[in-house]
N, C-alpha and C positions, 0 to 999 in steps of 0.2 A: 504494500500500500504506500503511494507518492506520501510523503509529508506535505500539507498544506500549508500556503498562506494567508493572513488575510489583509483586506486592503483597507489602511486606517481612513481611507476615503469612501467608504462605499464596503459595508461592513455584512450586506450580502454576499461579494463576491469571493471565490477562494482561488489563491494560482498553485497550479503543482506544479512548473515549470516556468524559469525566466533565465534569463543570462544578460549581466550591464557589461557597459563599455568601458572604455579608461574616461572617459567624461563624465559617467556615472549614466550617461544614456541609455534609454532601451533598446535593446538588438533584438529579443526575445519573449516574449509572456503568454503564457497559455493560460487561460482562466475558465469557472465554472461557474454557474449560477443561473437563475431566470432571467428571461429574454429585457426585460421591464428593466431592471438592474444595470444590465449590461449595454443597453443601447444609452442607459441616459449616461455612464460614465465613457462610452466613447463619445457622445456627443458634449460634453462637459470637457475632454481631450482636445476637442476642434475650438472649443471659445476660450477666447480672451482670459485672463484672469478675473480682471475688472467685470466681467460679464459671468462670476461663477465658476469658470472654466479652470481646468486644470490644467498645470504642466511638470508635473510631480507627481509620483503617486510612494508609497509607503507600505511598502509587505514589510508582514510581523506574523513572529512567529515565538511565542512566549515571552523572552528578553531580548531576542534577536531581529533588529528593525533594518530595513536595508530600502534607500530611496532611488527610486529609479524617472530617472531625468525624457520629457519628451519635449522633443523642438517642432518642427511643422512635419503636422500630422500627415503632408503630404508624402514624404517618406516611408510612410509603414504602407505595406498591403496588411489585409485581414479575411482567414476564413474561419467558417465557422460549422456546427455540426449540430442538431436537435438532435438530442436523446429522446428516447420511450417514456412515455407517462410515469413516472416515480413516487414515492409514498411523498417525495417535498414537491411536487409536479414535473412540471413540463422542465428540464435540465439544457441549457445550451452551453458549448464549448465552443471557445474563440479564442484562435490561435491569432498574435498581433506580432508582425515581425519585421525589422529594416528592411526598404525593400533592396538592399545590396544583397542580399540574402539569397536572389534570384538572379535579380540582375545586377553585374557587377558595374563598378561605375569606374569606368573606361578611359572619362578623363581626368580622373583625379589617382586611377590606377589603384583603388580600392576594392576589395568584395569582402562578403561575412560570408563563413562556411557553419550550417547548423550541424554540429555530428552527433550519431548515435555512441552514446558515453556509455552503452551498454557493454559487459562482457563480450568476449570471441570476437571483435570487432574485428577488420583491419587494421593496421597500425596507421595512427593518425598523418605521417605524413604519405602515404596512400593514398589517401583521403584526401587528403591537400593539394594531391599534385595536381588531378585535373583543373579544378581551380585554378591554380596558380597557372598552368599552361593558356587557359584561356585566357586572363587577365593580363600576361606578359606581351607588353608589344611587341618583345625580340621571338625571335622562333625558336622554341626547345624540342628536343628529341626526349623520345621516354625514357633512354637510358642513360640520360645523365638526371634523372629526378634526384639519384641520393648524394651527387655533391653538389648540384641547387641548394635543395633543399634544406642542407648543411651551411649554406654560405648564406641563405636568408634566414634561418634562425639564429647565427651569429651576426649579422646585421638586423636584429629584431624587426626582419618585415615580416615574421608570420609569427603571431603570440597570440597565446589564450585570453580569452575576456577575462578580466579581472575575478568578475565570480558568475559562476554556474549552477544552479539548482535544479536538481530533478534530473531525468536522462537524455537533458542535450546540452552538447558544449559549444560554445561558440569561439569561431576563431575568426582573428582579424587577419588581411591581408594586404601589407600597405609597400607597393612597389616603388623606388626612385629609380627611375631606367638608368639618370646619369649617375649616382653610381652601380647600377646593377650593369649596365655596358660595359662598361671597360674591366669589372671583373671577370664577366663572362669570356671577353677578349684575350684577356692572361690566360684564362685555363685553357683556352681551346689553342693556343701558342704553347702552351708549358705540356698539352696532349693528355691532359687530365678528360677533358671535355674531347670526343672523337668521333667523327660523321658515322663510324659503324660502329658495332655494338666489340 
């Protein structure tokens, strides 16, 4: 059974899954509750402060309070799922997540990868590399993923969200071509890097 949270705004809802950013922003949130609950606190996400609105929100969890930051609402996609009739009613799930998540953003050379944090996984940078292939403007071969992959976790362009709750972890991917060029350049000179396998 997920550990739940709840939201010091909005004290119907429960999340069993979120992950923030280094800004403290939302990458992540999966939440529970009635339909009525859940639409006025995304709609209270889209206004103003001055108008009600949120841009903050506050999962707790006994002594454990963690505030997760939202900027224009325009960045998240959201889907969502009705449940079957239940002893509390009608249940909806809505998943709310950056929309880099999907689609990477290209010109700023950023993506979020959601991964499955469950056991027997693949190994995370696995996982990472299609990402990161897609999002490189330089052209990579698959068989140099593991000393990429090594040269940008030593250049911290690919780290974990700060924090992760529940079974998805989020990872940022934040490429500078100028210097990711010219090291690419060295290896593939020094024959680290080589057009066959």
């Amino acid at each position: 059974m997920p550990e739940l949270y709840t939201l010091d705004e909005c004290l119907d809802l429960y999340a069993d899954a979120f992950c923030i950013g280094r800004q403290r922003e939302c990458l992540f949130l999966s939440l529970w509750g009635r339909d009525t609950a859940l639409q006025e606190l995304l709609a209270r996400l889209t206004l103003p402060t001055a108008d009600n609105g949120l841009d903050t929100l506050h999962l707790c969890q006994g002594d454990t309070r963690h505030a997760m930051v939202f900027g224009d609402m325009d960045r998240y996609s959201r889907r969502s799922a009705r449940l079957r009739q239940t002893r509390f009613g009608t249940l909806v799930h809505v998943w709310l997540f950056d929309q880099r998540c999907i689609t990477p953003d290209r010109a700023n050379l950023h993506s979020i990868a959601l991964l499955d944090d469950e056991e027997g996984t693949c190994p995370v940078d696995d996982q990472l590399w299609p990402r990161v292939r897609e999002l490189c403007p330089l052209p990579l071969l698959d068989h140099w993923q593991a000393p990429i992959m090594t040269l940008l976790h030593a250049q911290h362009a690919v780290l974990p969200a700060p924090f992760s709750q529940g079974p998805i972890q989020a990872w940022e991917i934040s490429l500078d071509e100028n210097a990711l060029a010219p090291r690419l350049s060295g290896m593939i000179r020094a024959g680290v890097l080589t057009p066959e396998l």
